[in-house]
PyMOL Python script that loads the backbone (N, CA, C, O; Angstrom):
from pymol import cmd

cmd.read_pdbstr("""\
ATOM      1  N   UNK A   1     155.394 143.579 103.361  1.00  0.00           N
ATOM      2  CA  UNK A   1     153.981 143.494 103.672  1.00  0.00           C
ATOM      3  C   UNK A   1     153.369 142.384 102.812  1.00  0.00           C
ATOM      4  O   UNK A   1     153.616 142.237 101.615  1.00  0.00           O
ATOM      5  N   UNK A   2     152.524 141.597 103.560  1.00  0.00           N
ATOM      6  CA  UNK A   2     151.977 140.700 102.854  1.00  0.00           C
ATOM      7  C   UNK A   2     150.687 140.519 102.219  1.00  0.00           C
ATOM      8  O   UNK A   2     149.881 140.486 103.148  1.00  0.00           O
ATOM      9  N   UNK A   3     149.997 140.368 100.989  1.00  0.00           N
ATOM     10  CA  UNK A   3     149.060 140.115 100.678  1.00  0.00           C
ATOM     11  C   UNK A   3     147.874 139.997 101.828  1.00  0.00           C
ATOM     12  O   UNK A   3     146.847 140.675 101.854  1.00  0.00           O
ATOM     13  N   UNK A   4     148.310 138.846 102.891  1.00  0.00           N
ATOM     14  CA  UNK A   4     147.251 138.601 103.949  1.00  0.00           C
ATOM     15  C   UNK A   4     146.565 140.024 104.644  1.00  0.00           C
ATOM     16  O   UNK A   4     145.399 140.221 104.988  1.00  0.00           O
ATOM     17  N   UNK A   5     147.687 140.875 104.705  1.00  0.00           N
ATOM     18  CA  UNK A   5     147.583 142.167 105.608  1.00  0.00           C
ATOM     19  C   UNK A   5     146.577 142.997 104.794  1.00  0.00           C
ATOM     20  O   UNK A   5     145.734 143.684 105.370  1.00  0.00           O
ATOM     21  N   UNK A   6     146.655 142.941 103.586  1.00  0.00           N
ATOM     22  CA  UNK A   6     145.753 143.927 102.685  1.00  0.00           C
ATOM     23  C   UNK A   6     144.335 143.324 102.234  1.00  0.00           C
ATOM     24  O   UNK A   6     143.695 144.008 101.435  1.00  0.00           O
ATOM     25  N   UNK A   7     143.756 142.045 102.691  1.00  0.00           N
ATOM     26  CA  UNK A   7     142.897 141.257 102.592  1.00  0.00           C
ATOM     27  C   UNK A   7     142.698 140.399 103.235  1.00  0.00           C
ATOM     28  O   UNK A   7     143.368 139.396 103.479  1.00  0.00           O
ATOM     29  N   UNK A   8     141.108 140.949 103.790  1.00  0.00           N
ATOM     30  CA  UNK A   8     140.483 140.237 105.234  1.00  0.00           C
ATOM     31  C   UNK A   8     139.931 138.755 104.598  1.00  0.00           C
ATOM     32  O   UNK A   8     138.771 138.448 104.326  1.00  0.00           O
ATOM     33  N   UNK A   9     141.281 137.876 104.446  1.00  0.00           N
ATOM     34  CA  UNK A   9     140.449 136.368 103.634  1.00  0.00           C
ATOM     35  C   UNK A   9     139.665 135.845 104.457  1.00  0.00           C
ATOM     36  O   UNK A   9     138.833 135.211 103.808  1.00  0.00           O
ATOM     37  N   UNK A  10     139.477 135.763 105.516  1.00  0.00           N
ATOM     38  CA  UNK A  10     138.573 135.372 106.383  1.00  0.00           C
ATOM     39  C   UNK A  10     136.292 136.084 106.199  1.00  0.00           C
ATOM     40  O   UNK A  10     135.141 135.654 106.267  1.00  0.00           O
ATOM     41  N   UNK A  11     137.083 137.337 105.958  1.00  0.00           N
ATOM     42  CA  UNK A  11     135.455 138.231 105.515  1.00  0.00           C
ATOM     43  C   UNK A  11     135.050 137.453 104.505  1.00  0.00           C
ATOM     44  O   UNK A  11     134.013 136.794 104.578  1.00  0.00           O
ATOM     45  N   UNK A  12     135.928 137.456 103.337  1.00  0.00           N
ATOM     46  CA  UNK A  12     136.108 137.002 102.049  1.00  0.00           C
ATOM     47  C   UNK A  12     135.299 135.386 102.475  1.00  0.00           C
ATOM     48  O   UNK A  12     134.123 135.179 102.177  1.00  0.00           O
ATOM     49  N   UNK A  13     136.019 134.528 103.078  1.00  0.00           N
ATOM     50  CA  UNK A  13     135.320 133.043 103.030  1.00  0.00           C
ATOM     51  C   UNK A  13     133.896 133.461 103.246  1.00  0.00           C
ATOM     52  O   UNK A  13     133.125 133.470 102.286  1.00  0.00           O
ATOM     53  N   UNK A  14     133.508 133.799 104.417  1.00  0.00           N
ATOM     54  CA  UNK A  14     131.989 133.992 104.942  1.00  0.00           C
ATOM     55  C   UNK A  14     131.335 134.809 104.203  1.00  0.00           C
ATOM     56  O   UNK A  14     130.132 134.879 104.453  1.00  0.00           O
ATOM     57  N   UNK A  15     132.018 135.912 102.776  1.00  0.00           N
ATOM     58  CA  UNK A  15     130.594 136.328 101.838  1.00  0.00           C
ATOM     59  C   UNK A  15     130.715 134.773 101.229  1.00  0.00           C
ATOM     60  O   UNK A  15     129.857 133.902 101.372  1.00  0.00           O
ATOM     61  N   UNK A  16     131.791 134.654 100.625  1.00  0.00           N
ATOM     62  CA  UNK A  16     131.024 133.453  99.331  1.00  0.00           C
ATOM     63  C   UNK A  16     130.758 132.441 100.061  1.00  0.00           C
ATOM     64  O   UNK A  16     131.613 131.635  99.694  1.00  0.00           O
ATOM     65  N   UNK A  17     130.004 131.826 101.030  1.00  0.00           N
ATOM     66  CA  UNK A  17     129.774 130.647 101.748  1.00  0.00           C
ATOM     67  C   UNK A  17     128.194 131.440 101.500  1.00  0.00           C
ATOM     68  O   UNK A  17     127.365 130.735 100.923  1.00  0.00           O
ATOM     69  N   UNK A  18     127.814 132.647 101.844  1.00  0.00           N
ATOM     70  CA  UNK A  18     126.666 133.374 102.133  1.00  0.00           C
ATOM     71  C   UNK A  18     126.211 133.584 100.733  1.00  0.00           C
ATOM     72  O   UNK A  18     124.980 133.587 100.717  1.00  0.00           O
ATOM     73  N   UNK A  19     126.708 133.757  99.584  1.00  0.00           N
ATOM     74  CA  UNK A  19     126.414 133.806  98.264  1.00  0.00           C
ATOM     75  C   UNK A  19     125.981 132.474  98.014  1.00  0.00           C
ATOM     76  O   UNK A  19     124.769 132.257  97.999  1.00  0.00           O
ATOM     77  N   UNK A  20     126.749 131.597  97.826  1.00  0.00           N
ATOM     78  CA  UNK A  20     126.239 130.104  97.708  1.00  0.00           C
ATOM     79  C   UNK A  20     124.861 129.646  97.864  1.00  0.00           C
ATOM     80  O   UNK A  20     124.051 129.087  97.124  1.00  0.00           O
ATOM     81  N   UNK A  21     124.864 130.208  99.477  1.00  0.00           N
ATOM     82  CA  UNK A  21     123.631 129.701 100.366  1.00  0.00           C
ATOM     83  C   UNK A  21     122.430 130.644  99.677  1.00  0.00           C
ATOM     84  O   UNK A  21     121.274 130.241  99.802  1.00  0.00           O
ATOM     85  N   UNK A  22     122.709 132.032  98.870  1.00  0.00           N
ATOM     86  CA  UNK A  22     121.772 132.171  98.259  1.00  0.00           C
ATOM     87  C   UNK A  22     121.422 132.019  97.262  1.00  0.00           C
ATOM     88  O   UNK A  22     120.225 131.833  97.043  1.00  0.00           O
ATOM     89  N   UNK A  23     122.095 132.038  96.551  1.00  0.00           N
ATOM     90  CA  UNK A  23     122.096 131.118  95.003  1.00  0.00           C
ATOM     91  C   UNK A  23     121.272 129.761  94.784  1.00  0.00           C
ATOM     92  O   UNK A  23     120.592 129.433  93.812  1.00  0.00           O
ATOM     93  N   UNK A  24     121.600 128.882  96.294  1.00  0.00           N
ATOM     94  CA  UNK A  24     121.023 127.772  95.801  1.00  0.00           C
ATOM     95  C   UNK A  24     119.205 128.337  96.398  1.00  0.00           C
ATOM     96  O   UNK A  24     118.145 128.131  95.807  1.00  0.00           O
ATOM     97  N   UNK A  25     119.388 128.941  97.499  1.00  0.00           N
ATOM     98  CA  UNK A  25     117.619 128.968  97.694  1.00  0.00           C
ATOM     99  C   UNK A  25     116.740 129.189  96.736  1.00  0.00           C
ATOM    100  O   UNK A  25     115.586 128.762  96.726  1.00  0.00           O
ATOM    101  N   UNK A  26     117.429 130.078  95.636  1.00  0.00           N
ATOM    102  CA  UNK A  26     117.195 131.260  94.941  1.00  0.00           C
ATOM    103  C   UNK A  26     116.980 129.992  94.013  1.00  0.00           C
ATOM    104  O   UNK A  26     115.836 129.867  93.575  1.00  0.00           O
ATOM    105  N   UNK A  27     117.847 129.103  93.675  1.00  0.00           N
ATOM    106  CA  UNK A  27     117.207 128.019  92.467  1.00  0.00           C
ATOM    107  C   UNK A  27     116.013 127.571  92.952  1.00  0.00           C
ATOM    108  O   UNK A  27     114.906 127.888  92.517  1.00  0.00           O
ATOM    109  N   UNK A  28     116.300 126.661  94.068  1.00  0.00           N
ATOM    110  CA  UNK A  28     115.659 126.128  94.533  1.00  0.00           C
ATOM    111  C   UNK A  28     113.862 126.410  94.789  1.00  0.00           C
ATOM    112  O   UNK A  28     112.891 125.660  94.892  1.00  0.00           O
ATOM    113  N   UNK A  29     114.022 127.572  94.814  1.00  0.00           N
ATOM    114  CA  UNK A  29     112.653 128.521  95.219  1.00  0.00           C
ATOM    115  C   UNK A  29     111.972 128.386  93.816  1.00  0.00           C
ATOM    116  O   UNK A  29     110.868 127.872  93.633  1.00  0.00           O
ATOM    117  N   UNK A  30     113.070 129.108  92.505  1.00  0.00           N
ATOM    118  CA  UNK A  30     112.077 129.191  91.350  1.00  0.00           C
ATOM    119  C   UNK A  30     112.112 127.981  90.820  1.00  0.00           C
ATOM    120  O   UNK A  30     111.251 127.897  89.944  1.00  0.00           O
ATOM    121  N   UNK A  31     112.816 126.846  90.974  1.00  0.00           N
ATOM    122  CA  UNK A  31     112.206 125.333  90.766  1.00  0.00           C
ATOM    123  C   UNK A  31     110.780 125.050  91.391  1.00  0.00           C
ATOM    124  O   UNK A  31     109.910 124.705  90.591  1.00  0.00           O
ATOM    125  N   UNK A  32     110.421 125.162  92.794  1.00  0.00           N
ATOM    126  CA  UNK A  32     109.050 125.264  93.400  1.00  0.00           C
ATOM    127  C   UNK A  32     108.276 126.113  92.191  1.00  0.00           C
ATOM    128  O   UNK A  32     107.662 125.551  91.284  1.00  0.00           O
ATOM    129  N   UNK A  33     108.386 127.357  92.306  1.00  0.00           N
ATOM    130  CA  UNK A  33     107.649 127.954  91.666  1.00  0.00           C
ATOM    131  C   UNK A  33     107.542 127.764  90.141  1.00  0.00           C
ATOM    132  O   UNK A  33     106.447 127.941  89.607  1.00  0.00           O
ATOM    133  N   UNK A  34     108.590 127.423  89.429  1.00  0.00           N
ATOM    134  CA  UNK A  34     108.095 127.105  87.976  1.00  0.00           C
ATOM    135  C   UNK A  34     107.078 125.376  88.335  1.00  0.00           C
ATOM    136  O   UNK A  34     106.295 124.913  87.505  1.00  0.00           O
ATOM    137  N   UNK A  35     107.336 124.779  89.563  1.00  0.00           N
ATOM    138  CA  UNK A  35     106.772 123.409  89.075  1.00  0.00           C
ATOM    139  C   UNK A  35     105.315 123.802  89.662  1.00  0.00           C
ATOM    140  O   UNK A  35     104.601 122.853  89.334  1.00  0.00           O
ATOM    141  N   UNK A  36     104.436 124.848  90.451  1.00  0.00           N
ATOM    142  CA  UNK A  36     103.483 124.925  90.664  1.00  0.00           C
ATOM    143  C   UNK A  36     102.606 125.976  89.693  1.00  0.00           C
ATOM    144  O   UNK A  36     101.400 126.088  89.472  1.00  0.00           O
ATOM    145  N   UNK A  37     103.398 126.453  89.379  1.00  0.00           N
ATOM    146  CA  UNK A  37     102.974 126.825  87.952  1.00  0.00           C
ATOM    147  C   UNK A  37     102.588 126.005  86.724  1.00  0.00           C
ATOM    148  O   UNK A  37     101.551 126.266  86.115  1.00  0.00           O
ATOM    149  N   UNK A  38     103.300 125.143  86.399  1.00  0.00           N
ATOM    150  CA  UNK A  38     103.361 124.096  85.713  1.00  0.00           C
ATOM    151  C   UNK A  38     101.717 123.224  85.974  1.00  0.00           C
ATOM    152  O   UNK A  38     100.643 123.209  85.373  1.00  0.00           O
ATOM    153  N   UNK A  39     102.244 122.606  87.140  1.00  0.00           N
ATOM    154  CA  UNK A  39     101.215 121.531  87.738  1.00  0.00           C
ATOM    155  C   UNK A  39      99.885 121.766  88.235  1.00  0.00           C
ATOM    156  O   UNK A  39      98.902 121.028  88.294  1.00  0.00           O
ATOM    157  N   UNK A  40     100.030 122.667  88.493  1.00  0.00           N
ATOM    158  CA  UNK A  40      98.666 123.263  89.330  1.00  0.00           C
ATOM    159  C   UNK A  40      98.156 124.409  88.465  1.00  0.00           C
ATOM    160  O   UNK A  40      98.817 125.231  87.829  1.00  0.00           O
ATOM    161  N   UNK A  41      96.338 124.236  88.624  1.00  0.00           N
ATOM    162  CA  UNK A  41      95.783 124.948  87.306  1.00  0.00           C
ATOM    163  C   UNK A  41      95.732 126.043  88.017  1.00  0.00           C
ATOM    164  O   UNK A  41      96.023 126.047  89.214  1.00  0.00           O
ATOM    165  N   UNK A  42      95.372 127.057  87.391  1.00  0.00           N
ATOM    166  CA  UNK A  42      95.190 128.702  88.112  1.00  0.00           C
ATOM    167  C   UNK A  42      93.738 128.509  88.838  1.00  0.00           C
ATOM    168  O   UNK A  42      92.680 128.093  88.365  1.00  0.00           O
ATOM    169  N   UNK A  43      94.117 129.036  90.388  1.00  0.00           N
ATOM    170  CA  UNK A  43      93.041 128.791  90.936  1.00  0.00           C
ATOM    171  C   UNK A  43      93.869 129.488  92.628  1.00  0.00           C
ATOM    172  O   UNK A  43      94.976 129.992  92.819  1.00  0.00           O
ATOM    173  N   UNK A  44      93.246 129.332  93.137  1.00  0.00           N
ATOM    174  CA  UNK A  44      93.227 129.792  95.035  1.00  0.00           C
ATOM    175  C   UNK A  44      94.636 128.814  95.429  1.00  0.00           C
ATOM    176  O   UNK A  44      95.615 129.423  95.860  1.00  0.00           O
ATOM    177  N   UNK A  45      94.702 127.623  95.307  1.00  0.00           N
ATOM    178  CA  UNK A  45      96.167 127.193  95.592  1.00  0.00           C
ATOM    179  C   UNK A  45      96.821 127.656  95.381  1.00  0.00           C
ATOM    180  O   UNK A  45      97.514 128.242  96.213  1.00  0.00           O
ATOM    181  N   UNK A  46      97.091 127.698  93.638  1.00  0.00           N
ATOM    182  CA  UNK A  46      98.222 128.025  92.809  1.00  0.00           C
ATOM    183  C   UNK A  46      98.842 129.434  93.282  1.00  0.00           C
ATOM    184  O   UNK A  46     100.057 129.569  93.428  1.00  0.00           O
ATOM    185  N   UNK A  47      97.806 130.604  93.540  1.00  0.00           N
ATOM    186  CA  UNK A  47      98.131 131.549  94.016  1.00  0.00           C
ATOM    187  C   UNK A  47      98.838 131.398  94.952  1.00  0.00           C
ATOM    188  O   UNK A  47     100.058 131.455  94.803  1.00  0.00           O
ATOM    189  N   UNK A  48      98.221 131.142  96.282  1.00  0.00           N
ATOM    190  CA  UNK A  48      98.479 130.541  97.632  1.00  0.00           C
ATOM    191  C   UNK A  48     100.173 130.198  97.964  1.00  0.00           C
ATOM    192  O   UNK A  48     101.094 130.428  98.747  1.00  0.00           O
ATOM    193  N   UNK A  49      99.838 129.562  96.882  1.00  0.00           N
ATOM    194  CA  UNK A  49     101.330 128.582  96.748  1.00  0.00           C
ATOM    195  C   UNK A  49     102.525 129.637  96.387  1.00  0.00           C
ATOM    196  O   UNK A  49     103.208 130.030  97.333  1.00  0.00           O
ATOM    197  N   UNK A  50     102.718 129.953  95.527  1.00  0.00           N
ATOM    198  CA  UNK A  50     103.624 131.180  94.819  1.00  0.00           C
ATOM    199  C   UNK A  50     103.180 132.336  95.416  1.00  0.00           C
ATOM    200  O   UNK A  50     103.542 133.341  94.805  1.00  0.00           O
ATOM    201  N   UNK A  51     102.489 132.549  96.444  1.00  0.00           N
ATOM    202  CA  UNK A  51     102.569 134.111  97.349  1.00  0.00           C
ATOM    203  C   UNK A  51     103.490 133.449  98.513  1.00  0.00           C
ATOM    204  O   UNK A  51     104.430 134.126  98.929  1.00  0.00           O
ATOM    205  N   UNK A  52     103.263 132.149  99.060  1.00  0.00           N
ATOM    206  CA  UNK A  52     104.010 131.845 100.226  1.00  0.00           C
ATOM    207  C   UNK A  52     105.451 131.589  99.856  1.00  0.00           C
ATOM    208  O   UNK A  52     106.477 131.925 100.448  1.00  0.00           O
ATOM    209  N   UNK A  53     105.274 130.872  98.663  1.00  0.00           N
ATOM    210  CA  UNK A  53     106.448 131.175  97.873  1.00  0.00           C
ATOM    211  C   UNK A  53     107.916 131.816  98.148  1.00  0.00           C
ATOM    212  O   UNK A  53     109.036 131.528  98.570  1.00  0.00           O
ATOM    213  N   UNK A  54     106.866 133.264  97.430  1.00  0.00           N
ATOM    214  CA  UNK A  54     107.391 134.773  97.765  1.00  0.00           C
ATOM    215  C   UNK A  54     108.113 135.457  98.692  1.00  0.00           C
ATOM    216  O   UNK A  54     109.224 135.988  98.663  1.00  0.00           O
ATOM    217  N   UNK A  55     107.099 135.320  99.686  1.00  0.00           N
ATOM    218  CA  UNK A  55     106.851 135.460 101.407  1.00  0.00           C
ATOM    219  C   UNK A  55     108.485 135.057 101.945  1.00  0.00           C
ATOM    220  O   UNK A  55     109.369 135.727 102.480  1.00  0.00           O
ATOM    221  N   UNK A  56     108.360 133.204 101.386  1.00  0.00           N
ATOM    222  CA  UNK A  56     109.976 132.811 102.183  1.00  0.00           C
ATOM    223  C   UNK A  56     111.037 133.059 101.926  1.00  0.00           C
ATOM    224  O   UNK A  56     111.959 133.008 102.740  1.00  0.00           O
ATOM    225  N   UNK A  57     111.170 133.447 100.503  1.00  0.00           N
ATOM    226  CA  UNK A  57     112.244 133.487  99.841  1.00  0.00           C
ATOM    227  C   UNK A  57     112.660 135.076 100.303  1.00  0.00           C
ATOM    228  O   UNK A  57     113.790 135.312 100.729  1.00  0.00           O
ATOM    229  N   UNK A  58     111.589 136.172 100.168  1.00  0.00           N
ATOM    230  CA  UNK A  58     112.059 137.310 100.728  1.00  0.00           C
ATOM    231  C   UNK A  58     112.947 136.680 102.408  1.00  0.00           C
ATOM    232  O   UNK A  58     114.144 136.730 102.690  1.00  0.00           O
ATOM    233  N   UNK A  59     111.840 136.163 103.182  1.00  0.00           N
ATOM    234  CA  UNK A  59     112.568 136.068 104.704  1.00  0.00           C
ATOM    235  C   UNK A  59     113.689 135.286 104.284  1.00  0.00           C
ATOM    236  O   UNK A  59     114.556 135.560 105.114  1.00  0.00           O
ATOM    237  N   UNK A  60     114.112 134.561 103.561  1.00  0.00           N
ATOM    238  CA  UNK A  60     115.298 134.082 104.003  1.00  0.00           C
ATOM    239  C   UNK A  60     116.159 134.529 103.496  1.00  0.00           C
ATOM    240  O   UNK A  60     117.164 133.824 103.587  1.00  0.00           O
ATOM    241  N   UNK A  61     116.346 135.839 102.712  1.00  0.00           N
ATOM    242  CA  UNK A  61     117.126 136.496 101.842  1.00  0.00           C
ATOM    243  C   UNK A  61     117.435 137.289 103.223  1.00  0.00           C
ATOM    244  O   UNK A  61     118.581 137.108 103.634  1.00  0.00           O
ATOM    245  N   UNK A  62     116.937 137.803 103.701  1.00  0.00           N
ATOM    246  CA  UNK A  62     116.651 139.114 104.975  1.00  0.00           C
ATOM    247  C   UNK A  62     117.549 138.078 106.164  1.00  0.00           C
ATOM    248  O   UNK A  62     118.448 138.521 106.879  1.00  0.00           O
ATOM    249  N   UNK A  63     117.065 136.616 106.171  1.00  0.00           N
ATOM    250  CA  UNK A  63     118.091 136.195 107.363  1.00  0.00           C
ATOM    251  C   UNK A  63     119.029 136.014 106.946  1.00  0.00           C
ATOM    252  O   UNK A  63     119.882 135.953 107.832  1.00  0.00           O
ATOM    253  N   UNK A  64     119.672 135.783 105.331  1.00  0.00           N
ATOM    254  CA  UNK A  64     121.101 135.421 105.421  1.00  0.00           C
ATOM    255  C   UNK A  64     121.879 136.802 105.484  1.00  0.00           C
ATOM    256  O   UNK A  64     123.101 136.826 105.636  1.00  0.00           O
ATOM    257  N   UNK A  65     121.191 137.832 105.371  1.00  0.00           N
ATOM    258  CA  UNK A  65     121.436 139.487 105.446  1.00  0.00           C
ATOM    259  C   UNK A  65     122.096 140.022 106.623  1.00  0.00           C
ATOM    260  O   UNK A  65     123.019 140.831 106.715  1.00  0.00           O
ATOM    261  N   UNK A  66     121.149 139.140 107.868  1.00  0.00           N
ATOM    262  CA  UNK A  66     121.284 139.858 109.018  1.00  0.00           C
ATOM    263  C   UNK A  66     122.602 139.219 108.971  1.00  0.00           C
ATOM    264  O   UNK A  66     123.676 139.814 108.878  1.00  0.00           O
ATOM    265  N   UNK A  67     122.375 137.622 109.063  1.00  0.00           N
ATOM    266  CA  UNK A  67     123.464 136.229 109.653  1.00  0.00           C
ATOM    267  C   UNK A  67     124.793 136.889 109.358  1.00  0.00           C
ATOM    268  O   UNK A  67     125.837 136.958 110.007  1.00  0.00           O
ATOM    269  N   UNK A  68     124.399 137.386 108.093  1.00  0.00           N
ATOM    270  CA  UNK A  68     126.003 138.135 107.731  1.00  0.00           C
ATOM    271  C   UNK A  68     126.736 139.411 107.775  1.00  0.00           C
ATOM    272  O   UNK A  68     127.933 139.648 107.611  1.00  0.00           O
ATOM    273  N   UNK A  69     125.423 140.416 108.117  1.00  0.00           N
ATOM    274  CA  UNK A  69     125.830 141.630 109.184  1.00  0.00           C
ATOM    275  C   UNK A  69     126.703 140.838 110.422  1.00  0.00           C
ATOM    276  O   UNK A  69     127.854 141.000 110.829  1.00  0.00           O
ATOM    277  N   UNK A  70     125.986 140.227 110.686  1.00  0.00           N
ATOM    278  CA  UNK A  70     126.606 140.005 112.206  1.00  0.00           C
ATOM    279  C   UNK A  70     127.367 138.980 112.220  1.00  0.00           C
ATOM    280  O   UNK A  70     127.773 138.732 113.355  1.00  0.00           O
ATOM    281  N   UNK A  71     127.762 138.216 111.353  1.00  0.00           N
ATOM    282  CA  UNK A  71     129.110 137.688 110.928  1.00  0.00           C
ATOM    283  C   UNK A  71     130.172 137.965 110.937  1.00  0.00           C
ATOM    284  O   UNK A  71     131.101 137.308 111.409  1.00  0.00           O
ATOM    285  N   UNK A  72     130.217 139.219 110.297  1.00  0.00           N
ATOM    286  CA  UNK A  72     131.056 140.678 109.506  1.00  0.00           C
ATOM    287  C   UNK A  72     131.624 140.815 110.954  1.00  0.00           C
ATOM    288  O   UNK A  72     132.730 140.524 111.409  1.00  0.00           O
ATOM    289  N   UNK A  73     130.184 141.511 111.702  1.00  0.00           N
ATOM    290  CA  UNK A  73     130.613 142.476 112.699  1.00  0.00           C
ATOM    291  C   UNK A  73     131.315 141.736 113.623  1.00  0.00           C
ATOM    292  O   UNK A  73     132.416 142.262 113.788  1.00  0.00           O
ATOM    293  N   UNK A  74     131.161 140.663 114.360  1.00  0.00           N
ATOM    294  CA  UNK A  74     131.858 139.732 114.875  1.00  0.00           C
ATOM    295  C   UNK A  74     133.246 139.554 114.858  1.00  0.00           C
ATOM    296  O   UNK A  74     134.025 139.522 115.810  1.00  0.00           O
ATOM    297  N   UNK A  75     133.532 139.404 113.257  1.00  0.00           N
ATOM    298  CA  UNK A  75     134.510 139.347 112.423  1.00  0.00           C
ATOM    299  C   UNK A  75     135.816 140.470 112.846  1.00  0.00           C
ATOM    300  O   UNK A  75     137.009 140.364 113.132  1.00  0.00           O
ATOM    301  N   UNK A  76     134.769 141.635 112.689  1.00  0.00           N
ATOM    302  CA  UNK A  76     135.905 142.702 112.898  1.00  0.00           C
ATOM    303  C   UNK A  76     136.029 142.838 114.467  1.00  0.00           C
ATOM    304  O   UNK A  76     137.110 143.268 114.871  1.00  0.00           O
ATOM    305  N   UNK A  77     135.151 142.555 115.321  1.00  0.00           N
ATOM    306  CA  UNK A  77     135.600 143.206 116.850  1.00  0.00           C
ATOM    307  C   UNK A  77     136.458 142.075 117.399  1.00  0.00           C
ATOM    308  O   UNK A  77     136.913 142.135 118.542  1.00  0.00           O
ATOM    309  N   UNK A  78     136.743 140.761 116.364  1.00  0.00           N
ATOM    310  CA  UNK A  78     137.665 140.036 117.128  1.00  0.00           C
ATOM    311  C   UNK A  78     138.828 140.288 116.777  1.00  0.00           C
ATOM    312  O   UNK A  78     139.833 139.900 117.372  1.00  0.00           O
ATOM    313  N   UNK A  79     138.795 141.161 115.482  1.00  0.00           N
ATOM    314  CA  UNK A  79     139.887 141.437 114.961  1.00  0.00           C
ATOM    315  C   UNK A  79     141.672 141.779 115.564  1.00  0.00           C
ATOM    316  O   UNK A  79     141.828 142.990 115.713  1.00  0.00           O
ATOM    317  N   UNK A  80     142.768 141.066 115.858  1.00  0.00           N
ATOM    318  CA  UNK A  80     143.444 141.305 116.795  1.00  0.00           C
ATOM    319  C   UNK A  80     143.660 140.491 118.077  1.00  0.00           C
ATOM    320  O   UNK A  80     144.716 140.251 118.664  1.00  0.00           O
ATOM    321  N   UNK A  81     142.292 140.092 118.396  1.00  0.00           N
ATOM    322  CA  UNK A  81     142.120 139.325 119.133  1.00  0.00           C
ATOM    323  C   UNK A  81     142.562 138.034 119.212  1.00  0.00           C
ATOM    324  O   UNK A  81     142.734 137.653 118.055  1.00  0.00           O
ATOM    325  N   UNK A  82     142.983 136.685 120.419  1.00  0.00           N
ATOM    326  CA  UNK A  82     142.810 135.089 119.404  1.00  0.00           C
ATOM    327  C   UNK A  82     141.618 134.874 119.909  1.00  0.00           C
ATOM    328  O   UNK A  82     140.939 135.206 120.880  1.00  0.00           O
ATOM    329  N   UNK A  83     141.545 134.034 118.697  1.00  0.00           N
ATOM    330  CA  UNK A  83     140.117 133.155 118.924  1.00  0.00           C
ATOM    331  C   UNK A  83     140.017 132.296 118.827  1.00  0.00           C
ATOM    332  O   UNK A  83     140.361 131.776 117.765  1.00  0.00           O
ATOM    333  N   UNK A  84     139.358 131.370 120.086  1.00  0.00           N
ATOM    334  CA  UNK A  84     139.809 129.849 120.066  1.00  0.00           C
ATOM    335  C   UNK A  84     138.523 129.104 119.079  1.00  0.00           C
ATOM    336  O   UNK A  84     137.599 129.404 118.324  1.00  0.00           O
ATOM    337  N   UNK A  85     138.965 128.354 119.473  1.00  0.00           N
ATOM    338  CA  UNK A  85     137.730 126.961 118.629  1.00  0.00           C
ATOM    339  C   UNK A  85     136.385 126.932 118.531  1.00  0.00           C
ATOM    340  O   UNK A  85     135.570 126.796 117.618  1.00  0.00           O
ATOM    341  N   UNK A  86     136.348 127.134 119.986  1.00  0.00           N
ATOM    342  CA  UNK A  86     134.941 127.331 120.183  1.00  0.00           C
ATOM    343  C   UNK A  86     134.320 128.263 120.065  1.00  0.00           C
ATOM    344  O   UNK A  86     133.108 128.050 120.022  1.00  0.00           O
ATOM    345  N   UNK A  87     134.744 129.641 119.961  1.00  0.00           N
ATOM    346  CA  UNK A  87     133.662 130.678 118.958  1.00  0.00           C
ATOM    347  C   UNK A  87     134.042 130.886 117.918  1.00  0.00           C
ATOM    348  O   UNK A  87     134.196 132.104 117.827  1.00  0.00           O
ATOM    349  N   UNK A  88     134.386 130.245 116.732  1.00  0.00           N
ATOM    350  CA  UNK A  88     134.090 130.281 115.107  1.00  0.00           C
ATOM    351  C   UNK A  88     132.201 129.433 115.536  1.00  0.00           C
ATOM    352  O   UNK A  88     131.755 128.570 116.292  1.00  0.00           O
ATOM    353  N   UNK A  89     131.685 130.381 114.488  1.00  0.00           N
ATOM    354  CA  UNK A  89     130.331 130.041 113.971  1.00  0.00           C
ATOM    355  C   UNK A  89     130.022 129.341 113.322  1.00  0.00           C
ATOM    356  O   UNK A  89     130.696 129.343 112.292  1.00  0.00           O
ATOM    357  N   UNK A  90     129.164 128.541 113.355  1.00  0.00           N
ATOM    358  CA  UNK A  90     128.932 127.866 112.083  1.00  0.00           C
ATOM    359  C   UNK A  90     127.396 127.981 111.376  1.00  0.00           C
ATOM    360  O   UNK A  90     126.535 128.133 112.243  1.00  0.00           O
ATOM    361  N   UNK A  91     126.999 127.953 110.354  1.00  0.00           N
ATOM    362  CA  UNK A  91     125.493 128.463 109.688  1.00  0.00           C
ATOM    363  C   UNK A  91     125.204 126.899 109.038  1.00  0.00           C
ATOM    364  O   UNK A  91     125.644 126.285 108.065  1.00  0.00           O
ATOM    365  N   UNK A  92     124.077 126.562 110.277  1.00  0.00           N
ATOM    366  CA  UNK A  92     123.399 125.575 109.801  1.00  0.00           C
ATOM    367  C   UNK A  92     122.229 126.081 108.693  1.00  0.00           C
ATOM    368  O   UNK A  92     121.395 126.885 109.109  1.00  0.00           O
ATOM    369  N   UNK A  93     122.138 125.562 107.089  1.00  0.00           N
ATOM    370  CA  UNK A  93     121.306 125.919 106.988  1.00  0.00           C
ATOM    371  C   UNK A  93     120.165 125.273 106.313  1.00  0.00           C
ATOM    372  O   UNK A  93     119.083 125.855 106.237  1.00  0.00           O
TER     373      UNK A  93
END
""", "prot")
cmd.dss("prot")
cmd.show_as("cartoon", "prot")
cmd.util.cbc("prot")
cmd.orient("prot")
């Protein structure tokens, strides 16, 4: 029995591709937010700014959530199956 058989490396690629993709938003987001903090005096923007902030970073946490529920699930009902070329997914993001 082989290693391959006891580990779905394929699941495995598509979390850490999906970790990545949140890691960097996740910088990326509190770079925005430490620099409008920074730059901008406290006032109706500043708020504005770091609530919408907020707002995206939740939604795009929630879409790479679903993207990868249904990655997963994909994943497993082809399981067994072949699968040609043209349905591997790809996550533009």
């Amino acid at each position: 029995m082989r290693l391959r058989d006891w580990i779905d490396i394929e699941s495995l690629q598509i979390i850490s591709q999906h970790v990545s993709a949140v890691v960097a938003a996740l910088i990326a987001f509190a770079l925005v937010g430490l620099l409008v903090k920074r730059l901008l005096p406290e006032g109706l923007i500043s708020n504005t700014l770091e609530t919408a902030d907020q707002w995206v970073l939740g939604g795009l946490f929630a879409w790479f959530t679903i993207q990868l529920a249904v990655l997963l699930w994909k994943n497993r009902v082809w399981k067994g199956s072949v699968r040609s070329e043209s349905t591997n997914i790809a996550l533009v993001i």
